[in-house]
C-alpha positions in Angstrom: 18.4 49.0 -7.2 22.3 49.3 -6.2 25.1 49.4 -8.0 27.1 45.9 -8.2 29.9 45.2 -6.1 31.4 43.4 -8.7 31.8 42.9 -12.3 33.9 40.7 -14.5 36.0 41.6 -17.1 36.8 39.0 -19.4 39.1 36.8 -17.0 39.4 39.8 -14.3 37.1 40.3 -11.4 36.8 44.2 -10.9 36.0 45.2 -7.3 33.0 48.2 -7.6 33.6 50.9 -4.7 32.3 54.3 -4.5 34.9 57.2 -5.2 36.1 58.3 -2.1 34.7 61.9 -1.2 38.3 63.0 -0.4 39.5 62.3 -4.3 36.8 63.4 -5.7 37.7 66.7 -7.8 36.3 66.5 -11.2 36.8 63.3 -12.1 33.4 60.9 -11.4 35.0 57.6 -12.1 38.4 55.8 -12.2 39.3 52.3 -13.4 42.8 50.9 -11.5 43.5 47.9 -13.7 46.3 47.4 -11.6 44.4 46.5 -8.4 41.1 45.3 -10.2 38.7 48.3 -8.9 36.2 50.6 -10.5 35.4 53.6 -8.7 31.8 55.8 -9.3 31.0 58.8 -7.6 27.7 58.9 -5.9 25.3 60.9 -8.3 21.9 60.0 -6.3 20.3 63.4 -8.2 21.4 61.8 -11.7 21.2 58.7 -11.8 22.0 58.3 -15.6 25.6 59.9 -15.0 26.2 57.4 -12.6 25.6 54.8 -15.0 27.4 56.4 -18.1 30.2 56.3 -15.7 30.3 52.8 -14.7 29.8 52.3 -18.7 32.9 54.4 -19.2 34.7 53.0 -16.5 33.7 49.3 -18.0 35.0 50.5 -20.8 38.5 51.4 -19.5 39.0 47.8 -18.0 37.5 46.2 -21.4 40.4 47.9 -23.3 43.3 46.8 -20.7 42.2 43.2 -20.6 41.3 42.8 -24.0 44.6 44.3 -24.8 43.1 47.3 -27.1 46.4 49.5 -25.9 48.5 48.3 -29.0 50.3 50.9 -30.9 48.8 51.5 -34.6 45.8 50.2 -33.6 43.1 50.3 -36.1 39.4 51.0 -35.4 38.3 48.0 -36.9 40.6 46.8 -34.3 39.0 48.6 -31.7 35.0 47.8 -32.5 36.0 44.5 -32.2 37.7 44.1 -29.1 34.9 46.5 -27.7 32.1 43.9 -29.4 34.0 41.1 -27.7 34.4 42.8 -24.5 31.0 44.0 -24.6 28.9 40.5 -25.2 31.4 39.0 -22.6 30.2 41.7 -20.0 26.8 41.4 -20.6 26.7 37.8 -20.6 28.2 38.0 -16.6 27.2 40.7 -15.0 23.6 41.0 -15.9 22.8 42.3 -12.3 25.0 45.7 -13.3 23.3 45.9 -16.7 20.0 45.7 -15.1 21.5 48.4 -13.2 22.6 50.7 -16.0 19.6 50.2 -17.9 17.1 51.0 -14.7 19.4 54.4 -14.2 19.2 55.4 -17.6 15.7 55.1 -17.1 15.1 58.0 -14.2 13.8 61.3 -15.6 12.3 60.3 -18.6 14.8 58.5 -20.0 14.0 56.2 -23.5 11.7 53.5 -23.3 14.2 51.6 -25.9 10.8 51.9 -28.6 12.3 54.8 -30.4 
């Protein structure tokens, strides 16, 4: 299974692009909300990290386009815009979720009946 090319974000399409080799220092993923792109570094050896990044990096976009960036923001705030942004994502883009959950799978990940 690949990663997706594409996921959206609430009314945002985010393009999905591997992190370029030549910016990769230690960072393993980046989110450019400006431009609409999620970048993952290629982790064939572990796949799980590759798909707690995209997670992260979903994360990042869910909290620029759900507006989440207010000062004095409250965590009840927070878990709810992160809910919201959350069931949205899952309900389009269930070809990356597949994803995520078949990486977090390799090497003996949980079988989701603990």
């Amino acid at each position: 299974m690949t990663i997706p090319s594409s996921l959206r974000i609430g009314y945002r399409v985010y393009r999905v692009k591997p992190m370029p080799v030549d910016i990769c220092t230690d960072a393993v993923g980046h989110c450019n909300n400006e431009k609409g792109i999620i970048r993952v570094k290629p982790t064939p050896d572990d796949p799980p990290e590759a798909a707690n990044t995209l997670l992260h990096e979903m994360l990042h976009a869910i909290f620029a386009v759900y507006s989440l960036q207010e000062e004095g923001l409250t965590e009840e705030k927070a878990v709810s815009g992160f809910t919201n942004g959350l069931c949205a994502s899952i309900q389009d883009n269930k070809a990356a979720w597949d994803w995520i959950i078949d990486q977090l799978r390799v090497n003996g990940g949980r079988d989701g009946n603990a």
